[in-house]
Every structure is written in structure tokens, then in C-alpha cells.
C-alpha positions as CSV (number, residue, x, y, z in Angstrom):
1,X,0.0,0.0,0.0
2,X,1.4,3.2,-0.5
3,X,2.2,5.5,2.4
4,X,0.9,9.0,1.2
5,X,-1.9,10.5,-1.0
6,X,-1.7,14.0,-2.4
7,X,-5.2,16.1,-3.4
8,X,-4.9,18.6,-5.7
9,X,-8.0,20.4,-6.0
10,X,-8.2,22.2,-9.3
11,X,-10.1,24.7,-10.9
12,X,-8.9,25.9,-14.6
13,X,-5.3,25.2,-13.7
14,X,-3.9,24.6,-17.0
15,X,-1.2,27.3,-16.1
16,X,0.2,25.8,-13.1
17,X,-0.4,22.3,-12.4
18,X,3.2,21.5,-14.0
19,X,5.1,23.7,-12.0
20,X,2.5,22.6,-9.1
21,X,3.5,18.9,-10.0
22,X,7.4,19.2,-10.8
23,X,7.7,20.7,-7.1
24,X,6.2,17.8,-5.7
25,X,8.5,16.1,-7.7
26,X,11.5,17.6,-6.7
27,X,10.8,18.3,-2.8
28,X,8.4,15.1,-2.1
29,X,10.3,12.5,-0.7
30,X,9.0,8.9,-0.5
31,X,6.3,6.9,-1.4
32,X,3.1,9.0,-2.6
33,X,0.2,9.1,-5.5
34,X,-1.3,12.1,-6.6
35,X,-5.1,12.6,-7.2
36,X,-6.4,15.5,-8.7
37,X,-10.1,16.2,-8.1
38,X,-11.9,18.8,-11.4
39,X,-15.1,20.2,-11.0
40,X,-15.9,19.8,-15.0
41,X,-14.8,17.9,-17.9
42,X,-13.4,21.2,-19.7
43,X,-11.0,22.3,-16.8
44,X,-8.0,23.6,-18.5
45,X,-6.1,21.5,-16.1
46,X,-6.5,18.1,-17.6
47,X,-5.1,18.7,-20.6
48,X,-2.4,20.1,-18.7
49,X,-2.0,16.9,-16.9
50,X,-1.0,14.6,-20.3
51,X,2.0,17.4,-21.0
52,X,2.8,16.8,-17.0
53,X,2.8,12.8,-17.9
54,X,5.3,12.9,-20.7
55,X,7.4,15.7,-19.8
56,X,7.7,15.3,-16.1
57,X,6.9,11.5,-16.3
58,X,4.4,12.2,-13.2
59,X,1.1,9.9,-13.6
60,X,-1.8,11.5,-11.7
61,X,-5.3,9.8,-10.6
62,X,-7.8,12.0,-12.2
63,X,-11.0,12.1,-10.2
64,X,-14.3,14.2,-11.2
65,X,-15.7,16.1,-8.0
66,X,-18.4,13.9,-6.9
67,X,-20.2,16.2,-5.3
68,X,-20.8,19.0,-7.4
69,X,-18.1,22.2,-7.2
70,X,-15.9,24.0,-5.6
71,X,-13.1,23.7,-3.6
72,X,-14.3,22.2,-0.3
73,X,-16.6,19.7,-2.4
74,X,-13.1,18.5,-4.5
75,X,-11.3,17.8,-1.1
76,X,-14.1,15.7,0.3
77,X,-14.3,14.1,-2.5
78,X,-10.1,13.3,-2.8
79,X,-10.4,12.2,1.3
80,X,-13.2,9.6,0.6
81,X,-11.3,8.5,-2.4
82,X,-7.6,8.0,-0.8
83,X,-6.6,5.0,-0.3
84,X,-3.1,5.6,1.7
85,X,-2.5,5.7,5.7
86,X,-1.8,9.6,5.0
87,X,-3.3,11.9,2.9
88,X,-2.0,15.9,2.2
89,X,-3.9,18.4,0.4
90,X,-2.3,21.2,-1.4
91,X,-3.7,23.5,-4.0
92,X,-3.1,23.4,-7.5
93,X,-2.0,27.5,-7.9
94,X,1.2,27.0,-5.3
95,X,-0.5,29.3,-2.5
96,X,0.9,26.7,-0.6
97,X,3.7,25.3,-2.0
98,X,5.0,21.5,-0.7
99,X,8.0,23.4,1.0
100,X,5.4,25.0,3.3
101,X,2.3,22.8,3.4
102,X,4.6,19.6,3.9
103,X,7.0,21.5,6.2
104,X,7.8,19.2,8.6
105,X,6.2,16.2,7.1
106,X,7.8,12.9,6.2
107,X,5.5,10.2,5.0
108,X,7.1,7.6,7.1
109,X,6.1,9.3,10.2
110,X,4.4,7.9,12.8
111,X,1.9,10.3,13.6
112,X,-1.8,10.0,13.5
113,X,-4.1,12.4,12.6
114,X,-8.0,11.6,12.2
115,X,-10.3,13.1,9.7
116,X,-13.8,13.2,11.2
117,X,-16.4,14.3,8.9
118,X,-18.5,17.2,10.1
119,X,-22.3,16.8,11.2
């Protein structure tokens, strides 16, 4: 199984998902899979993503928001879909890069944190 599961919410990100994706790349250490959630099929980010495949040779889960749109929506729907011990979500536009939002963080680690779904 693998340790770590990235979601990406995106939104039109045709313009940064590969610089999004090569610093994952490049400051992501260990075992991980990325899933990218999209609101709609004509997100400017999937497109993106087959460039991102050959160039960067990063292969991404691409997963439809199940539950309608927006960002909040996307997230629920990459938690429910992860399959990995720990899962990190980081946005697509670098407002919070891996060197900040996985500060800290190795995917080896043997801390617990628990996602409980509000009521």
C-alpha cells in the first residue's frame, strides 16, 4: 500500500499544475500518488495533466468532483477516495507550495491524525 496520498483540488489550472506537480517532484520525498479532483470535464487543467505525464513523467489519478463544485466539495471528494495511511492536500496555484504545506512532514512518520467528517 502506498504510504501518502496527495489532493490537488483544481479549478482551470492549465497554467500551473506542472510547476504545481514538478515541485512535488522535486521536494516530495517517499512513497506517494497524486489525485487530482476537477469540477468539470473542460478544466484547463486536464489537458495540462497529459503534457505533465510525458514531460515530467508524473502519472496522476484523475478524479471528477463527486459532489458538485468548488473547492471544499473537490477535497471531500479526494479524502473519501484515498486510499493511503496519510493523505496531504495542497492547491493546485502554489498558495501553498510542498516546501510549506509539507513542512515538517515525512511520509514515514508515525503520527496519526484523524479526519472526522462534520455533522
Amino acid at each position: 500500500m502506498i504510504k501518502s496520498n496527495i489532493v490537488i483540488p483544481v479549478y482551470n489550472e492549465g497554467e500551473n499544475i506542472i510547476s504545481t506537480l514538478r515541485s512535488i517532484k522535486n521536494e516530495v520525498k517517499g512513497e506517494y500518488k497524486i489525485i487530482i479532483v476537477y469540477d468539470f470535464d473542460e478544466d484547463t487543467t486536464l489537458p495540462a495533466l497529459d503534457e505533465a505525464n510525458t514531460s515530467l513523467g508524473i502519472e496522476v489519478t484523475r478524479l471528477r468532483n463527486k459532489y458538485g463544485c468548488g473547492v471544499l466539495n473537490a477535497i471531500r471528494t479526494g479524502l473519501e477516495f484515498a486510499d493511503s495511511e496519510y493523505v496531504i492536500v495542497t492547491m493546485a496555484d502554489l498558495s501553498d507550495p510542498p516546501s510549506v504545506s509539507m513542512r515538517g512532514t515525512r511520509i514515514d512518520s508515525s503520527v496519526k491524525v484523524r479526519y472526522r467528517p462534520c455533522q
